[in-house]
C-alpha positions in Angstrom: 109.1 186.0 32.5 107.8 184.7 35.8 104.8 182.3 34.5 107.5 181.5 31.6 110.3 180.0 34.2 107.9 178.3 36.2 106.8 176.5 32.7 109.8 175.7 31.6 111.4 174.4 35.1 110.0 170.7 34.4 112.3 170.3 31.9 115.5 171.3 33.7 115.8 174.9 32.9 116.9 177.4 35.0 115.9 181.1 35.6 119.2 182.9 34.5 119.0 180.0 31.4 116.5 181.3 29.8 116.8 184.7 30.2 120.1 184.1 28.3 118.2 182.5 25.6 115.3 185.2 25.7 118.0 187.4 24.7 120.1 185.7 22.3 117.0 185.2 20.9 115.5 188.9 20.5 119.1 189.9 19.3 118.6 187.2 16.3 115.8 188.7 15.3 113.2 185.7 16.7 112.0 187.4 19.5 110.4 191.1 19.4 110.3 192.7 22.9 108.0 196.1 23.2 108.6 197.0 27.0 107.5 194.2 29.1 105.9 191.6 26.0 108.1 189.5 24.1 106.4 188.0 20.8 107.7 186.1 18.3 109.0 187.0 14.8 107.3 187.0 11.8 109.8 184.1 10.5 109.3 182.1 13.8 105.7 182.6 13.2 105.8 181.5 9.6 107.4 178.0 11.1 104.8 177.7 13.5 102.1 178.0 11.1 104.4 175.7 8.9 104.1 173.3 11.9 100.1 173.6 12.3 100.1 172.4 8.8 102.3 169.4 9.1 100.0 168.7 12.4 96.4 169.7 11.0 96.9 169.2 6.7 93.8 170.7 5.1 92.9 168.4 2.0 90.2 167.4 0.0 89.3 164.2 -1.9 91.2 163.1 -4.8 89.8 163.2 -8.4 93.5 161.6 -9.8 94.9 164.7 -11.1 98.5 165.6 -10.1 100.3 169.0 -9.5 103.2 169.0 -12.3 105.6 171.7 -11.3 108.2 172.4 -14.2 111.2 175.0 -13.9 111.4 177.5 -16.8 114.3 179.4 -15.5 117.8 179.4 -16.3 121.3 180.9 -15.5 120.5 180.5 -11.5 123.4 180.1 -9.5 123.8 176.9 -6.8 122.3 179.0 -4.2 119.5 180.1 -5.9 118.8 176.5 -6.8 118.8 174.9 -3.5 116.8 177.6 -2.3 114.4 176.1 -5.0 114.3 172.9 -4.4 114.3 173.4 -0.7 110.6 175.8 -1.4 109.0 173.1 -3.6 110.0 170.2 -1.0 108.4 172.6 1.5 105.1 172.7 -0.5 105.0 168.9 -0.6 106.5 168.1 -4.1 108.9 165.4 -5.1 111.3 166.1 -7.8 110.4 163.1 -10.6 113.6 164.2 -13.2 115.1 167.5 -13.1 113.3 170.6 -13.4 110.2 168.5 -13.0 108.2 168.3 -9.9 104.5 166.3 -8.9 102.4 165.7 -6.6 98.5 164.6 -6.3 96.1 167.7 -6.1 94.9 166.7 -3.2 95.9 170.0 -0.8 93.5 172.8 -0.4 97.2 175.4 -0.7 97.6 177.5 -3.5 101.6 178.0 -4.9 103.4 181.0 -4.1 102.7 183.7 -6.8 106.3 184.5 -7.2 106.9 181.0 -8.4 105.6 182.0 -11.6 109.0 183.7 -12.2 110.8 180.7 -12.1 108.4 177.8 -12.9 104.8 176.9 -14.5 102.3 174.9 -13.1 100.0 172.5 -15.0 97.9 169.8 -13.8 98.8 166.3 -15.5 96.9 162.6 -15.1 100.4 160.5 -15.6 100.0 157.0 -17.5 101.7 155.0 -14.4 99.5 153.9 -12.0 99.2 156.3 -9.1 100.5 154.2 -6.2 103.6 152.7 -8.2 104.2 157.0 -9.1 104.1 158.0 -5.5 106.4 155.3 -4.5 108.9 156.0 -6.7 108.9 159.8 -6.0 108.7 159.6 -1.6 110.5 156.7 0.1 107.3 156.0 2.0 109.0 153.0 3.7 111.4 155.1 5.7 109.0 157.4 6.5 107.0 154.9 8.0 109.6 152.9 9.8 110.7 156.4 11.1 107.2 157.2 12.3 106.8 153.6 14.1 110.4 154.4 15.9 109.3 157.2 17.3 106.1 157.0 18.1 107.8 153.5 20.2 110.0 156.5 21.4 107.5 159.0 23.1 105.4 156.1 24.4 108.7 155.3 26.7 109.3 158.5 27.5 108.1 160.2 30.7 110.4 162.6 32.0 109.1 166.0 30.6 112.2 167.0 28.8 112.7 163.5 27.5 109.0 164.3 25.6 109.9 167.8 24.7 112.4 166.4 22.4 110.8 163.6 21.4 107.7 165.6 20.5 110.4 168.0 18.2 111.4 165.2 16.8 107.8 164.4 15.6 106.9 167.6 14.3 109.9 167.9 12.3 109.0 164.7 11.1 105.7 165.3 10.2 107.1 168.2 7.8 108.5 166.4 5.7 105.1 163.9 5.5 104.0 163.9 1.5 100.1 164.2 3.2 99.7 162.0 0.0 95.7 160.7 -0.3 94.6 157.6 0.7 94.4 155.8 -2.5 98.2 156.1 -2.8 99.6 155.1 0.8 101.1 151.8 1.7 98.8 149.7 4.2 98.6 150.6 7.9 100.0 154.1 7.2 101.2 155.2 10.3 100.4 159.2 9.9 97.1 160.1 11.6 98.5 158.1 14.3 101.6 160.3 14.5 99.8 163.4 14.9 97.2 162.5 17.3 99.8 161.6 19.3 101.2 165.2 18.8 98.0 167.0 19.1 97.6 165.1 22.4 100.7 166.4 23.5 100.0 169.7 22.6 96.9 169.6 25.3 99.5 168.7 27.9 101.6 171.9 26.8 98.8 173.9 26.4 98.0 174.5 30.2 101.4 175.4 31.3 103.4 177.0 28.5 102.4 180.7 27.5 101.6 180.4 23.9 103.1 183.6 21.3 103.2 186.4 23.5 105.4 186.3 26.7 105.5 188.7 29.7 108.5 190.0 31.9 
């Protein structure tokens, strides 16, 4: 954990610190230690990947068609359904009325096959126009005037843990980022300019910080 503790000293954590955590976090189930490697779980590695796409979205050009999502199933408890909706917000969809769920077919992702359970998938050209359709279903606004806050937020920052969580901040914002295409977003769309920022900070990280695998 040497390299690890002199990585993580900028930001004001100690040696017995993060061994604590290190072991908090195998016992959880995030870490997995095999004699002298720690690596992370398959869950922790699903989020990261979950994070690469929110930083790097792979998409293609538009042709105006829209993913229509619409929930078949019935009898599911409250559980069940929040589990739902939380999946299909994860996968970029807004919920237009109950039970129904769009977005443009603009991401190069396929759906889960185990939605087909609960759901089917069509793909729809609504009547509205596409902008005034996308406003109504993401409050693009906010997500903008939260981008532009923060991005005033990192650009102030320069002790290392102030950037650390102003950088977590971003990435967690960046998940919830419709990736909508160009045609639909509001002028000066503040996005791209979030995640270079990210990716930049990345670079700094990527020097110092051990990245998946740790050793003792």
């Amino acid at each position: 954990v040497k390299d690890l503790i002199r990585a993580v000293e900028p930001f004001g954590v100690g040696g017995s610190t993060l061994r604590a955590a290190l072991s908090r976090m195998v016992t959880a189930g995030d870490l997995r230690r095999a004699d002298t490697v720690y690596g992370l779980s398959d869950r922790l590695l699903a989020r990261q990947r979950r994070q690469d796409d929110s930083v790097h979205p792979r998409t293609r050009a538009w042709s105006g068609d829209w993913e229509m999502v619409v929930i078949t199933a019935t009898g599911r408890g409250p559980a069940e359904r929040a589990e739902l909706r939380a999946r299909l917000t994860a996968l970029r969809l807004a919920e237009l009325r109950e039970g129904v769920w769009l977005r443009p077919a603009n991401l190069l992702r396929s759906l889960p096959d185990d939605l087909e359970v609960v759901a089917q998938h069509y793909m729809a050209r609504p009547g509205r126009p596409g902008p005034e359709l996308a406003a109504e279903l993401w409050a693009l606004g906010g997500w903008a005037a939260r981008s532009r806050a923060l991005l005033t937020h990192i650009g102030r920052a320069n002790r290392p843990a102030d950037r650390l969580t102003g950088f977590a901040a971003v990435v967690r914002h960046l998940l919830t980022d419709p990736v909508l295409p160009p045609e639909l977003l509001p002028p000066d769309w503040p996005g791209a300019e979030l995640r270079s920022a990210y990716a930049a900070y990345q670079g700094e990280l990527a020097d110092t910080v051990p990245q998946n695998r740790l050793r003792t």
